[in-house]
C-alpha positions as CSV (number, residue, x, y, z in Angstrom):
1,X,26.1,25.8,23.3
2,X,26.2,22.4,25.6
3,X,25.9,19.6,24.2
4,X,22.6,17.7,24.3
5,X,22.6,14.5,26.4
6,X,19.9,12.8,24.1
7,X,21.5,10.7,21.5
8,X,20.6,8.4,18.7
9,X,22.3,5.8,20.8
10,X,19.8,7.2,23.3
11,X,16.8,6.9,21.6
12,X,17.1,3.8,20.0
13,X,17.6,2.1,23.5
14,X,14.3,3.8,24.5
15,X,12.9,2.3,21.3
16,X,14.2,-1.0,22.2
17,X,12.8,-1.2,25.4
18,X,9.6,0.0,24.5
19,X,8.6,-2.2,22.2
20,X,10.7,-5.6,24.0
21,X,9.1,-4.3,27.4
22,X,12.0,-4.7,29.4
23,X,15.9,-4.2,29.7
24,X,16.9,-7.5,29.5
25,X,15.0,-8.1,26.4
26,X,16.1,-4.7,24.7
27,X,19.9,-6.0,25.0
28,X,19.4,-8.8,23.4
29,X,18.0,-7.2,20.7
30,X,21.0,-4.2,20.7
31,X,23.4,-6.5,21.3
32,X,24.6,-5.0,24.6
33,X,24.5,-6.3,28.1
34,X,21.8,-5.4,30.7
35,X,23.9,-3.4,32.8
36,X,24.6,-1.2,29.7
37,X,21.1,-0.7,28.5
38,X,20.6,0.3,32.5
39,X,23.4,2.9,32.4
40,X,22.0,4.3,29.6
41,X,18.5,5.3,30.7
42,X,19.9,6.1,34.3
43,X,22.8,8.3,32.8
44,X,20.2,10.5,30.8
45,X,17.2,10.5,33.5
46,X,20.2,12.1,35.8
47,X,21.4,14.6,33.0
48,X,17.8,15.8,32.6
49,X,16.7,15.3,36.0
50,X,13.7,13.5,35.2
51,X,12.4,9.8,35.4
52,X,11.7,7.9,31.7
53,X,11.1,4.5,33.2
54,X,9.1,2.6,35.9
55,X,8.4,-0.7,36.9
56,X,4.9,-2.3,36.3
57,X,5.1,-6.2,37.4
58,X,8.0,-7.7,34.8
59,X,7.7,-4.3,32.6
60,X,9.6,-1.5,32.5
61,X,6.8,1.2,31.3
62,X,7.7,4.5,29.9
63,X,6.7,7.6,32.6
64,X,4.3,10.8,30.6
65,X,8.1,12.2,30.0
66,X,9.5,9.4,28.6
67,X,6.8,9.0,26.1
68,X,7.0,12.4,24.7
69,X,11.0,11.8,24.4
70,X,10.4,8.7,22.6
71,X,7.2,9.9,20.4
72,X,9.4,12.8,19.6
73,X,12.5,10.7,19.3
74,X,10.8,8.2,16.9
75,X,10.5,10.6,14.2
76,X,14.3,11.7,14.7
77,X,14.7,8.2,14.2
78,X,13.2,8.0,10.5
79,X,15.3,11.1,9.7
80,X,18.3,9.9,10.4
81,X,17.5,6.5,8.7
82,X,16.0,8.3,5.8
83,X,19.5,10.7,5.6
84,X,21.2,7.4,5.7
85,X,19.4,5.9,2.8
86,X,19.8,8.9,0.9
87,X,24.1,9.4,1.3
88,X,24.0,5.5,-0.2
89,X,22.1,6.7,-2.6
90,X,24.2,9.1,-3.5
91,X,27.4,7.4,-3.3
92,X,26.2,4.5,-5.3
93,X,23.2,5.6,-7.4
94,X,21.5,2.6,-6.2
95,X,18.5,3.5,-3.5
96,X,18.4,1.0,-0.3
97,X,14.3,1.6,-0.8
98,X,11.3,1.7,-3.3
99,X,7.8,2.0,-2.6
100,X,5.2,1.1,-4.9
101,X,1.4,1.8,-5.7
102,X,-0.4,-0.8,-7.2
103,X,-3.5,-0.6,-8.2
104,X,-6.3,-3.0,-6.6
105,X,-7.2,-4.6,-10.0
106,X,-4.1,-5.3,-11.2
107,X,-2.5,-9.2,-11.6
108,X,-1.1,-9.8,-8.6
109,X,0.4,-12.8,-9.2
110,X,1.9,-11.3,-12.6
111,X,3.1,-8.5,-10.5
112,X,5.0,-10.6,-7.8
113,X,6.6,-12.7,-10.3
114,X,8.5,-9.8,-11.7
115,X,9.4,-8.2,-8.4
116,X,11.2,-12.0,-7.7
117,X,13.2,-11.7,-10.5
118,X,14.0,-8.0,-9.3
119,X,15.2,-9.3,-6.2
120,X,17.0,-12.3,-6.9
121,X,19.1,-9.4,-9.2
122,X,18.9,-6.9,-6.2
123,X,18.5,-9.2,-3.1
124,X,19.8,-6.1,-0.8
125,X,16.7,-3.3,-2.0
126,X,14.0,-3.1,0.3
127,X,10.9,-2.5,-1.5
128,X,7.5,-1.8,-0.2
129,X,3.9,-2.1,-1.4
130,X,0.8,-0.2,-1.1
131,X,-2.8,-1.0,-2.5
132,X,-4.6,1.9,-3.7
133,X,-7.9,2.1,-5.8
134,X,-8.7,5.4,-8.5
135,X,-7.0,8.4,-7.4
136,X,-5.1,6.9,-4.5
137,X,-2.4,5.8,-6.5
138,X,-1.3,9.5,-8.2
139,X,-1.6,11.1,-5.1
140,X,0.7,8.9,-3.3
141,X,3.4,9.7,-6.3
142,X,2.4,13.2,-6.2
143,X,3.1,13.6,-2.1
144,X,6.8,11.0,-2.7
145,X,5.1,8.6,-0.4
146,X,5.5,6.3,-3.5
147,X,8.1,6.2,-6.3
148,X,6.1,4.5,-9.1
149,X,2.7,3.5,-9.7
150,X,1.3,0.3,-11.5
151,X,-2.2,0.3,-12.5
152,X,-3.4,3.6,-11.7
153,X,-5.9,5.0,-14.1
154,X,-6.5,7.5,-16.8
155,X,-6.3,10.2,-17.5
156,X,-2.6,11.0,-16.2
157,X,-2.1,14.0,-13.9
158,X,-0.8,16.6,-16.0
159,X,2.4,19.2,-15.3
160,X,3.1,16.8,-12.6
161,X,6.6,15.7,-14.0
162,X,5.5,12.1,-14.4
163,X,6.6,9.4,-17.2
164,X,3.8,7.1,-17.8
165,X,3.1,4.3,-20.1
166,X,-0.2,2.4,-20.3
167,X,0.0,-0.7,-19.6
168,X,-2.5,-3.5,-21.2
169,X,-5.9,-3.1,-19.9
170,X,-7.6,-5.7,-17.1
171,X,-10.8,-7.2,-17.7
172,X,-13.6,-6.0,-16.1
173,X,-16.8,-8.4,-15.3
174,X,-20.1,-7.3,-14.1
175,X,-21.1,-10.2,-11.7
176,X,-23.6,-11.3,-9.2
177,X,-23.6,-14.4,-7.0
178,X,-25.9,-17.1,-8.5
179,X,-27.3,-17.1,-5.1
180,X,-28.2,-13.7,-5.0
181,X,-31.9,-13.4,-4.6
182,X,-32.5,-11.6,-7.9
183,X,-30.2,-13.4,-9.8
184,X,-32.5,-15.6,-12.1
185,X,-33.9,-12.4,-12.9
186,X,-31.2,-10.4,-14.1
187,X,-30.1,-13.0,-16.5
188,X,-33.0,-11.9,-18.9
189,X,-31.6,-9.2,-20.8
190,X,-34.9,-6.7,-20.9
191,X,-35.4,-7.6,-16.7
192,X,-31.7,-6.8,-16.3
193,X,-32.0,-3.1,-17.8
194,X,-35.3,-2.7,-15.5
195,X,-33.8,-3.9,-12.0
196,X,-30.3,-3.4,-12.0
197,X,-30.9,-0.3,-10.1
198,X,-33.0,-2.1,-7.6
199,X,-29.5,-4.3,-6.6
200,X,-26.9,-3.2,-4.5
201,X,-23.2,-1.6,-5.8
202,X,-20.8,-2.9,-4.4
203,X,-18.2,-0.6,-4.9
204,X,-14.6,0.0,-3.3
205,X,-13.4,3.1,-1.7
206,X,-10.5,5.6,-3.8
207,X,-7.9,5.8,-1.6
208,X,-7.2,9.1,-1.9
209,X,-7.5,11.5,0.7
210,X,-6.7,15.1,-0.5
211,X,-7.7,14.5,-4.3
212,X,-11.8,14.7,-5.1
213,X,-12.3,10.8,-5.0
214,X,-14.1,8.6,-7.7
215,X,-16.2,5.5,-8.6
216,X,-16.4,3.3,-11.7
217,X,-18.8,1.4,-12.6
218,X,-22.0,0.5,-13.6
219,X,-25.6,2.9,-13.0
220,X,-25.3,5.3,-9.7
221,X,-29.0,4.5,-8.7
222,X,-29.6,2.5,-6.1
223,X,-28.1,1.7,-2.3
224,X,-24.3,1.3,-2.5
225,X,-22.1,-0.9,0.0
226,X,-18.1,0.3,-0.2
227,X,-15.0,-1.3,1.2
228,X,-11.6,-0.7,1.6
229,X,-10.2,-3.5,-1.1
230,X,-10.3,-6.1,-3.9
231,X,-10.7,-9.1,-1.4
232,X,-13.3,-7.5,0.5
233,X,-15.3,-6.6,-3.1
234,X,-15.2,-10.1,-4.0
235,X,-16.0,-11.7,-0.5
236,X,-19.2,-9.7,-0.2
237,X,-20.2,-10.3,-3.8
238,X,-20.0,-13.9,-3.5
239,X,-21.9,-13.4,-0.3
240,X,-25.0,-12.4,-2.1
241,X,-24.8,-8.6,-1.0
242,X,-25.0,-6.9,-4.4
243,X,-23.1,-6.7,-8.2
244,X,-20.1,-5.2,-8.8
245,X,-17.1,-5.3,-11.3
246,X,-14.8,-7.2,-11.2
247,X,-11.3,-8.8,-12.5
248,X,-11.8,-11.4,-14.7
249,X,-8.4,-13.4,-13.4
250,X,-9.6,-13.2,-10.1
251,X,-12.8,-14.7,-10.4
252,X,-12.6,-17.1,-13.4
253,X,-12.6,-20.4,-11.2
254,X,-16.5,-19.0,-9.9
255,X,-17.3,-18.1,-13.2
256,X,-16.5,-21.1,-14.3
257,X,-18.4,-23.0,-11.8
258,X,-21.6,-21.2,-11.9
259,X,-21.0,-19.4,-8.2
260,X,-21.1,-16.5,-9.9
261,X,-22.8,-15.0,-12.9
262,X,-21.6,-12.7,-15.7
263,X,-23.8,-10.1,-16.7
264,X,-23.3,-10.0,-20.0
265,X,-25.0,-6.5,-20.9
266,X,-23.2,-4.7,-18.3
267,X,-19.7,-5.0,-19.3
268,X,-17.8,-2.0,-18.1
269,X,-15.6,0.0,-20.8
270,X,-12.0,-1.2,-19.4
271,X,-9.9,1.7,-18.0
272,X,-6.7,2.8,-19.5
273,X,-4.0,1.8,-17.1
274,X,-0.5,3.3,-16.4
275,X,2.8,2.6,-15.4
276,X,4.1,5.9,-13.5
277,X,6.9,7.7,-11.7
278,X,8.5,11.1,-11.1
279,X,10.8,12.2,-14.4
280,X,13.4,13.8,-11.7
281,X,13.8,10.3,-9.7
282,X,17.0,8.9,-10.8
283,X,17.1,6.0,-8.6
284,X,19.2,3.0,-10.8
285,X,16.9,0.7,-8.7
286,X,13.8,2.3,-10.1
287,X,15.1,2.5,-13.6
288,X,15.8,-1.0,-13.7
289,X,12.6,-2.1,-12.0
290,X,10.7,0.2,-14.6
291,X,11.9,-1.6,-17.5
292,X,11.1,-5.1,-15.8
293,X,7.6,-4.1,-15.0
294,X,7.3,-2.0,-18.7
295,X,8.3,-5.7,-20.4
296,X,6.1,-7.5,-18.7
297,X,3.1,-5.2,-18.7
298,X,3.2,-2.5,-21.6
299,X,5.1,-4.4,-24.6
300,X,1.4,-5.2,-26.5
301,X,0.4,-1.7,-25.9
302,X,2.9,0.3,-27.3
303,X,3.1,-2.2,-30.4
């Protein structure tokens, strides 16, 4: 069998190019010179006999052929990265990667605080973190496209191979913005149980895609408005478009200043919460970053 002209070398100076939009600018980036990054492209487009690059003004622009190469190359690409990460992993027990799941209505800025003092331990980890509301979360660990979950809700998967703990439960607030035109009205206990469903949800999406998705909240009567996030819930609440829930600690300061108004007889039952990953991932990385997060968010619960 011949060998095959197209290399990694190869394809990551396609890659360069591509996104730097010219030679010059993808040998910077590689650390080569121009005339190598040239000799490159011009030593495979005469091995296959094809063209991969042509000039448009200052650009070099990648030919029909060149951009299947390079769509196909890309994912070569992550599989040799992701091989990479995994022989370190193996050698040293400590992963180069985690991705997380955190749910929407968790603490951020309780969150962040451990993952600094994670780092500072672990300075060369890479993590990365997703949002997801409901379901999202368990069906990212389910499909490995996360490694642990914060937040997600109950009830746990089950026969999934998943260690949870619950964490403490958030605080949930049913609000409206004072300047909401009904607002006055739903202050009044008996005029709130008449016209609630007469006033927008305001709801955000599950991000799940595969799993049957879910709402929370208060009465399903009425017109809805969804969105993809927490930010986005609590913009368009304060707006005036409709109630929703939401987390106390995110929304304290309007509370507090009469922006917006709790009401009090529609208090959603707070969630259980967990703390989540696969049994069989035996990352050191994740192990220690479990315990971190269990100290800081499941020590009351399991009192």
């Amino acid at each position: 069998m011949s060998k095959s002209p197209i290399t990694i070398e190869v394809l990551e100076t396609m890659d360069a190019i591509d996104r730097r939009g010219s030679f010059a600018k993808a040998a910077e980036e590689l650390n080569k010179a121009t005339s190598a990054v040239s000799y490159t492209v011009q030593k495979l487009e005469e091995q296959l006999d094809i063209t991969l690059f042509q000039r448009q003004g200052r650009r070099s622009v990648m030919t029909p052929a060149g951009r299947l190469m390079l769509d196909e190359g890309r994912e070569i690409l992550k599989t040799t990265a992701r091989l990479a990460s995994k022989a370190r992993e193996v050698a040293t027990g400590w992963e180069p990667r985690i991705s997380i799941g955190i749910e929407s209505l968790l603490d951020y800025n309780r969150f962040f605080n451990v993952i600094q003092d994670f780092l500072k331990a672990h300075p060369s980890i890479e993590l990365d973190i997703r949002e997801c509301v409901l379901n999202g979360g368990w069906e990212l660990l389910e499909q490995n496209q996360v490694d642990l979950v914060l937040g997600s809700p109950g009830p746990v998967p089950q026969q999934k191979g998943y260690r949870a703990l619950q964490i403490e439960p958030g605080d949930l607030v049913a609000v409206i913005a004072s300047k909401h035109e009904m607002a006055s009205q739903l202050q009044d206990g008996q005029t709130l149980q008449h016209q609630l469903g007469s006033v927008r949800r305001v709801i955000s999406h599950d991000t799940s895609i595969s799993d049957i998705p879910r709402s929370a909240g208060f009465s399903n009567e009425g017109k809805t408005f969804y969105l993809q996030n927490m930010d986005q819930k609590v913009a368009a609440i304060m707006a005036g478009i409709g109630a929703g829930h939401l987390p106390r600690h995110r929304i304290q300061s309007q509370l507090n200043s009469g922006e917006l108004i709790a009401l009090g007889e529609q208090q959603a039952p707070q969630p259980e919460q967990y703390l989540a990953w696969k049994i069989s991932n035996k990352g050191r990385g994740l192990h220690q970053l479990s315990q971190q997060l269990t100290t800081a968010f499941c020590n009351s619960t399991q009192d």
